[in-house]
N, C-alpha and C positions, 0 to 999 in steps of 0.2 A: 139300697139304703144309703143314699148319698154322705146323711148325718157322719158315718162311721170312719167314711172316706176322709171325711174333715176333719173329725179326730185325731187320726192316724199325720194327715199333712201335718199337724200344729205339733206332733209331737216332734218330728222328725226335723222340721224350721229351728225349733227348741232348744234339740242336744246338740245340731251337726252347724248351726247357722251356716245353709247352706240345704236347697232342695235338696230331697231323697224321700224314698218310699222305703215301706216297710215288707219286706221278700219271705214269704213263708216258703216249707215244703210243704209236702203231703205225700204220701199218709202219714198220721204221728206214727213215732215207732222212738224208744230211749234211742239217743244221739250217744255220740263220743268212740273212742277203739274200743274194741274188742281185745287188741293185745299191746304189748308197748315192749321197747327195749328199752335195756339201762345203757348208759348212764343218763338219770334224767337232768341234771346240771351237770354240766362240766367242770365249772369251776365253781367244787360245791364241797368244799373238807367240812368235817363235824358237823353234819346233816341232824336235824331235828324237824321230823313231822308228825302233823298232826291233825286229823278228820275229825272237824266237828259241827253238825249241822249243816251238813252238804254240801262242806268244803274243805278241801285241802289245803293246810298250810304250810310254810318250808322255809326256814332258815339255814343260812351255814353260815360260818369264817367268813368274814372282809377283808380283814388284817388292819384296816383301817379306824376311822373313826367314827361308823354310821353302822344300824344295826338295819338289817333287808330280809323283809318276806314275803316270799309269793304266792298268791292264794290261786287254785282250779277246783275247779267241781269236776275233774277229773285227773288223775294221776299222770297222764302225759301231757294236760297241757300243761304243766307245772313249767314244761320246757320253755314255753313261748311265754308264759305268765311274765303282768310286767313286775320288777322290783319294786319294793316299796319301803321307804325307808318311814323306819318309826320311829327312829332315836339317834341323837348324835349327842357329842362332848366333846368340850375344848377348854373344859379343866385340866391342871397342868396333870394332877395325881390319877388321871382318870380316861385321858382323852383319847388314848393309840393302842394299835395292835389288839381290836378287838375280836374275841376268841368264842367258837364253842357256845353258839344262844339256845335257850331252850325255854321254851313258853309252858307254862301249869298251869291249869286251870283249879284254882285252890280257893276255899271258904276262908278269907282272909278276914282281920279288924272290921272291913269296909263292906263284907258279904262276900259274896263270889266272886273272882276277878282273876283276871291272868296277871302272874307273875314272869317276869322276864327277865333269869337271868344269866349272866354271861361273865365272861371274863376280860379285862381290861387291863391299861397300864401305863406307863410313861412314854414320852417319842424316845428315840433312840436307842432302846434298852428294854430287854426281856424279865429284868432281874427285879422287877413294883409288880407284875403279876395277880391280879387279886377278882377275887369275884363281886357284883354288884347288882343291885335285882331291881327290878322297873314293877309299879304298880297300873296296871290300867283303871283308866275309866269306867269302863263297863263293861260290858260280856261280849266285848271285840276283840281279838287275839291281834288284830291291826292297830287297837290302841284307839285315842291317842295314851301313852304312858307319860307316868311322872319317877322321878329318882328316889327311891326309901332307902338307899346306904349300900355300903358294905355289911355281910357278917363278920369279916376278918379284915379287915381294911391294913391292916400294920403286918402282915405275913407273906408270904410269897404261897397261893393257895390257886386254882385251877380247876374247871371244870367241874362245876357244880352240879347237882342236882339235888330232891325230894325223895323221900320216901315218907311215906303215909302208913304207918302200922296200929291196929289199936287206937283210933281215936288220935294218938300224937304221930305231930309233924318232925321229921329229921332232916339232916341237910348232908348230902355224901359229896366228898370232893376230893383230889387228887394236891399233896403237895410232898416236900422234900422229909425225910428225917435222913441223916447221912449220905451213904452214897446212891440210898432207894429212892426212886420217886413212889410214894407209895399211896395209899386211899383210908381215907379219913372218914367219921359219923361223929355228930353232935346233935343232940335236942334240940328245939328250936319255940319259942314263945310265939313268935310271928314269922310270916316268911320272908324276912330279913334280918331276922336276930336269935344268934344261937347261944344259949344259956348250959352252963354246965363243964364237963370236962369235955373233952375232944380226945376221940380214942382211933386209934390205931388196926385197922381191921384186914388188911392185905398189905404185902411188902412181895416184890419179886422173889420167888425161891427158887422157884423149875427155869431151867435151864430154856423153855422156850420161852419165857417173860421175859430174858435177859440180853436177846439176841440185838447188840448194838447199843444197848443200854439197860440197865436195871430197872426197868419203867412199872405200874400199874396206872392208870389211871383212866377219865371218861367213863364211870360208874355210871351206870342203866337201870333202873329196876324191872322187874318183871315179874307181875306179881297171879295167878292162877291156881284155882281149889285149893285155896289155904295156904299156898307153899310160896315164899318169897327169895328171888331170885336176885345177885346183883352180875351183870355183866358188863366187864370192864377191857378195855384194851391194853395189852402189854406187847414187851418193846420198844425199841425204839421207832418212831414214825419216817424215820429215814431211810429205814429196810424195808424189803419186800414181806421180812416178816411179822409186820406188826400185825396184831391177831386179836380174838377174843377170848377171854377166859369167863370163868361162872365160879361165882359165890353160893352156897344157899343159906338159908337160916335152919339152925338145925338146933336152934338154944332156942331159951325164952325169950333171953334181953340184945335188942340188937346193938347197944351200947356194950356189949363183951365182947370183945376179940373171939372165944372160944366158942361161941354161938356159931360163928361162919364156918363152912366147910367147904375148901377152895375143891374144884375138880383138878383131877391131876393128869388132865390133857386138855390141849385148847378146844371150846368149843367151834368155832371158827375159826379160817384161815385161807392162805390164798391158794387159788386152784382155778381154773382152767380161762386164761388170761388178765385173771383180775390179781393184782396184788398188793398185800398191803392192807386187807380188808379190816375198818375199822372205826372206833369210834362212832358207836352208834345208838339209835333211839331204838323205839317201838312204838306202833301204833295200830288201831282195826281197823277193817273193812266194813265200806258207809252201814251196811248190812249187820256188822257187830258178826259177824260167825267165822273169819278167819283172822290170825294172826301175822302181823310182816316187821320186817326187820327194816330200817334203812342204815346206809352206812357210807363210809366212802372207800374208794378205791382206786389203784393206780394201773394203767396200763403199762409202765413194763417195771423191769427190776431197777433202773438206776433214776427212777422219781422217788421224791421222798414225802419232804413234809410239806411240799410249800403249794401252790395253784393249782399242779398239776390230778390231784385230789377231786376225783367228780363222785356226785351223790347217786348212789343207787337203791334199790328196793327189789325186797321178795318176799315172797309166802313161807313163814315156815311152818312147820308140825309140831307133836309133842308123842314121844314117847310112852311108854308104857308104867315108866315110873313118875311119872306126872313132870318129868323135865323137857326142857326145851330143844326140841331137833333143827338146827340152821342150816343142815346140808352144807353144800357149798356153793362160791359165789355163782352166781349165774354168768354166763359167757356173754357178749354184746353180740353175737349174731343169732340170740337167741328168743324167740318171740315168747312171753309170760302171758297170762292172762290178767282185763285188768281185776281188783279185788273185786269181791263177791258184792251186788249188790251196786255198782256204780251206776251200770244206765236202769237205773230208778225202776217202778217210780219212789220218791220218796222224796220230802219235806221238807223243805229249803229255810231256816232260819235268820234272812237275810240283814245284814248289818249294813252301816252307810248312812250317811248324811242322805235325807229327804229333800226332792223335788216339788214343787207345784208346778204342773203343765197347764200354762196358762195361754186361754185363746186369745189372739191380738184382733179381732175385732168386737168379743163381748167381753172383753176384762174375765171369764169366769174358768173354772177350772174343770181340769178331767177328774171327775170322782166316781166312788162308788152310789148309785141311787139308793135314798137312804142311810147312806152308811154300814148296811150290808155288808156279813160278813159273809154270808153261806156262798159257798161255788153256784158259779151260776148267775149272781146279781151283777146287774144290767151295770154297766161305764158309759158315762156318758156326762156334758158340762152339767156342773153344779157351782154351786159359789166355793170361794177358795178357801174356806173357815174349816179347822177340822181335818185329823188324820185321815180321813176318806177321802180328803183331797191330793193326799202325800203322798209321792211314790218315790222310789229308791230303783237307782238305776244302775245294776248290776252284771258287769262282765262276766259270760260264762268261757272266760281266756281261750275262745274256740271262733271269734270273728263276729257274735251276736250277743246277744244282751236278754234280759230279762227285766221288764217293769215291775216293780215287786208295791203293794199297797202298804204302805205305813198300817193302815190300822187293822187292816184283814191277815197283813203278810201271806194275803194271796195274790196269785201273777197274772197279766193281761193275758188274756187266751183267744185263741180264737174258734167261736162257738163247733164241737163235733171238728172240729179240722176243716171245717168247708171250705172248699176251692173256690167257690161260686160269689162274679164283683155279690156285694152287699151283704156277706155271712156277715153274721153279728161277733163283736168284740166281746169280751164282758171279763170277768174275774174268775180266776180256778185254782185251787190247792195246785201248786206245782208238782210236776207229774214228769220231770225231764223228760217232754217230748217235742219234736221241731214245731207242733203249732203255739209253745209260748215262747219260743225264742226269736227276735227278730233283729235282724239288719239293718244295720247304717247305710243305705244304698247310694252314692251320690249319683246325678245325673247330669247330663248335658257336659257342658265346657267349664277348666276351673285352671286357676292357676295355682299352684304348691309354694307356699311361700312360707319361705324360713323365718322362725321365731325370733332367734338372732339376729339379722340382718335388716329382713322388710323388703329383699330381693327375691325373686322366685327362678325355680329349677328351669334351665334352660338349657336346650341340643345346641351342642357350636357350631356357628354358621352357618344354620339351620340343615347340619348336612341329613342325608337321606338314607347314609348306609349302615351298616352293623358296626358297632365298636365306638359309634362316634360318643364322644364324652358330653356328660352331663353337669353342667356347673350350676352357679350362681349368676344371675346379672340381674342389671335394673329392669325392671318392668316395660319392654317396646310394645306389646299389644300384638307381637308374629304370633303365628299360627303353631313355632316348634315354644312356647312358652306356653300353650295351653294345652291339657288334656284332659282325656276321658278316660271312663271307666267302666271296665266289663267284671262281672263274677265267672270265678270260676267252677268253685265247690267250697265248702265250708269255709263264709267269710272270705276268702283270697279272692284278691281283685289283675287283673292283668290292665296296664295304667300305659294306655296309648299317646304317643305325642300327635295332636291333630294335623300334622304337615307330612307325616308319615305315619297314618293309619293302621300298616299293617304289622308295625313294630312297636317293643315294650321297652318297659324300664327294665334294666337288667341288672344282677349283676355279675361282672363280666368271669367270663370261666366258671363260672357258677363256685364261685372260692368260696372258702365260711370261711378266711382269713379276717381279722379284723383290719381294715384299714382298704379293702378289697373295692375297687373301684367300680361304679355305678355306670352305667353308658346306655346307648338306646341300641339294642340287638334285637334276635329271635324273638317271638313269643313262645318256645314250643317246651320248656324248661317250669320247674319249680323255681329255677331261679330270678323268673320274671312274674312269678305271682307275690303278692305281697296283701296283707293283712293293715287296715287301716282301722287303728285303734282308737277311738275317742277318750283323752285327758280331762282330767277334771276343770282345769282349767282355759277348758275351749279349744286348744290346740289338739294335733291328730298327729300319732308318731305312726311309721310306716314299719311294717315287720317284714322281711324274708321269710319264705315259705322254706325254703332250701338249709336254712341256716341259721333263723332265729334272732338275726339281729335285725340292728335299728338302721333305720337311712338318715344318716348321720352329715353334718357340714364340716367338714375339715379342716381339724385344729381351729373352730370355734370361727373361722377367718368372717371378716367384714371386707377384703377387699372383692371388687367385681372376677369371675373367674374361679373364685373358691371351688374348690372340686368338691363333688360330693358322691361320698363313698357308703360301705358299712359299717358298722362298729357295734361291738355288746352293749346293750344298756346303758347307760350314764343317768338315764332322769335327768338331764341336763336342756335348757333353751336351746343350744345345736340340734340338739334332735329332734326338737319341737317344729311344726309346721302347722299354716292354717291353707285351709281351702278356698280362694276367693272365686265367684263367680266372674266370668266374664264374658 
């Protein structure tokens, strides 16, 4: 069925400008691990996740002025996930050292919407401190968001959070009375304005809350058959022992101090190479039947509060008296399984700005025939009028994509899995299996050209052997300026220079250093596979297989020769590239 082949070409011209086909397996089978280790960020303090609708979400600390979160449809790849900034400020009272984000999905003024909020302050100075809460738009935990205030805008106040009891909304947070840092509830009107007295419900007493300071703070809820749970970090974040403690509600009114009942051991704490365990959320598994904790933690005793902090996640239990068992931390050479319920199949909710895939020689578009919503109806051009012709094009942060229908919010499939040229495409309830995920594939010869500059990646001196360096230069049209591209296994591409075939991009010693130099070596490493991610904005950043960062232009440079290396992330025009044909 030739028609289907043409489809496929027009989509692919579309996202990647730039040929490519679209690469299935077979047989379907749920994609993704089966197990993961922590730590899933590295540099990931005050971890807040959240699984909703068939995706993982994941903020931490910036320290900075911009809030980042990364969404997978699976728990490990949260690691490669790209950052995504939803919010920034460069008001003076507001702008720095932002702290501690956590996203609610809460029945607000506006209806349902995520609330986002976090902690913020002045440059220079820890001592403005204060929390501030972001509205969204709609039922996207990506936003876009807008600013609705402070609760306390005039107090030195930290680390916010919700609790929902009884129809009313509360607000729990962490600030100073004397020499406690201690944890706070007030009522709340909206989820930005709290009304009422402000009460007092935890202060360090036990002697392990106190260990390097008098601390309480990063109140948790945890709420399960009726019994309401707050779990908070005490300590100081400096030591290895900052830990977990438990509240429960053991009154009527959660506005009385005498209602809580602290436990009188931590529930958590550090053990078998993790330290520091702390600060953390909760959230289930896609499936709803198991319970995980995420938190941060430190690999040895003399890190404290600052980067060194990476996010990790576990499964815990629950005891016999209906309380919460968190064991202890998991070790990092220890393989977990992922939550119950990840490789599907199940129901993708898919959020995002809509596409029209439109063919360039009849002007008309890929829709569903009819406007068909049932699995199974035919794809195929239609005129371009109409959510039937909309689709939404969504990274599943694993090297492949998923077409998702604006008006079905079902995904291109391909029919039964058939291997065979001319299986039919058509539309199916998403089923996370490898026949509706497809590939960016480029082919033939291309040259990598830097967003910054309009120079592309070049071998020096077109030499031939291992280690030679990879820079910047103008455009000559040699043969070590162009390459190709092979797959390897899930989305990783191994990225040939065409004058020397039989060698890759690399990067060299296979370092996860940042700043780690790129060169043309082996192919026989992780550290020469790399992941080529499509940006919304047309450009394509390059990921390390080995290490997770970006192929990056060095210190931004514009002159010829610019080296280019690794680096984490940025979301910066350095790390942006496009694919030119040649």
């Amino acid at each position: 069925m030739p028609r289907k082949k043409g489809i496929i070409g027009a989509i692919c011209v579309l996202l990647l400008s730039l040929s490519c086909i679209a690469t299935l397996t077979a047989p379907a089978q749920a994609v993704g691990e089966t197990t993961f280790r922590n730590p899933l960020l590295a540099d990931g303090a005050d971890p807040w996740l959240q699984y909703h609708e068939g995706n993982y979400y994941l903020a931490s600390t910036t320290w900075n002025s911009q809030l980042v979160m990364r969404k997978s449809p699976t728990l490990a790849g949260l690691r490669t996930a790209a950052p995504q900034y939803v919010w920034s400020d460069t008001s003076a009272g507001a702008c720095c050292n932002f702290w501690a984000f956590e996203f609610h999905r809460l029945n607000g003024p506006s209806g349902t919407r995520w609330y986002l909020m976090y902690t913020s302050g002045q440059s220079g100075t820890l001592d403005h401190q204060h929390l501030s809460v972001l509205e969204s738009a709609g039922d996207d935990p990506l936003g876009p968001y807008s600013p609705k205030g402070s609760p306390m805008p005039g107090t030195w106040n930290i680390d916010g959070s919700y609790l929902q009891l009884n129809g009313q909304l509360y607000l729990l947070w962490s600030e100073w009375q004397g020499a406690d840092q201690s944890m706070w509830v007030a009522r709340m009107t909206n989820p930005w304005t709290i009304t009422g007295s402000k009460v007092l419900i935890s202060r360090p007493t036990y002697g392990w809350e106190t260990v390097g300071g008098r601390v309480n703070e990063g109140p948790e809820v945890l709420q399960r058959g009726g019994k309401t749970f707050i779990v908070y970090s005490a300590s100081s974040c400096n030591t290895p022992d900052y830990k977990l403690g438990m509240l429960t509600l053991t009154g009527g009114d959660p506005l009385s101090a005498s209602s809580w009942t602290k436990s009188a051991n931590p529930v958590f704490q550090r053990g078998n190479g993790v330290y520091g365990p702390g600060h953390n959320g909760f959230f289930t598994s896609p499936d709803g039947s198991e319970n995980w904790i995420v938190y941060h933690g430190n690999a040895s005793t003399s890190q404290g509060c600052g980067n060194t902090r990476s996010t990790r996640a576990q499964k815990f239990t629950w005891n016999a008296d209906g309380t919460p068992n968190f064991g202890t931390p998991a070790a990092t050479t220890v393989d977990l399984p992922v939550p119950s319920g990840e490789r599907g199949p199940f129901t993708v909710a898919v959020k995002g700005a809509a596409y029209t895939l439109v063919n360039r020689n009849s002007g008309l578009c890929l829709a569903t025939t009819g406007g068909s919503g049932a699995d199974g109806a035919n794809v195929a051009q239609h005129s371009c009028t109409g959510s039937a012709a909309q689709w939404v094009l969504d990274s599943t942060a694993d090297g492949y994509h998923r077409l998702v229908n604006k008006q079905s919010n079902k995904v291109l499939d391909l029919a039964d899995c058939g291997t065979a040229d001319g299986a039919d495409v058509r539309q199916w309830a998403w089923l996370d299996n490898t026949c509706q995920q497809w590939r960016l594939q480029p082919v033939g010869t291309a040259a990598v050209v830097s967003a910054q500059s309009g120079k592309v990646l070049d071998v020096a001196d077109c030499s031939t052997g291992n280690d030679a360096n990879v820079r910047q230069w103008p455009w000559l049209g040699t043969a070590c300026q162009k390459w190709t591209f092979t797959h390897t296994d899930n989305g990783y591409q191994r990225i040939h220079p065409v004058h020397s075939g039989g060698s890759c991009l690399v990067v060299n010693a296979a370092s996860t250093a940042d700043g780690a130099d790129v060169a043309q070596g082996t192919c026989s490493g992780t550290n020469a596979q790399w992941r080529l991610e499509a940006l919304a904005d047309g450009s394509v950043r390059f990921v390390a297989r080995h290490s997770g960062k970006a192929l990056d232009l060095a210190n931004c440079g514009l002159a010829d020769g610019t080296d280019i290396a690794q680096w984490s992330w940025l979301n910066n025009i350095c790390q942006r590239f496009h694919l030119r044909a040649t």
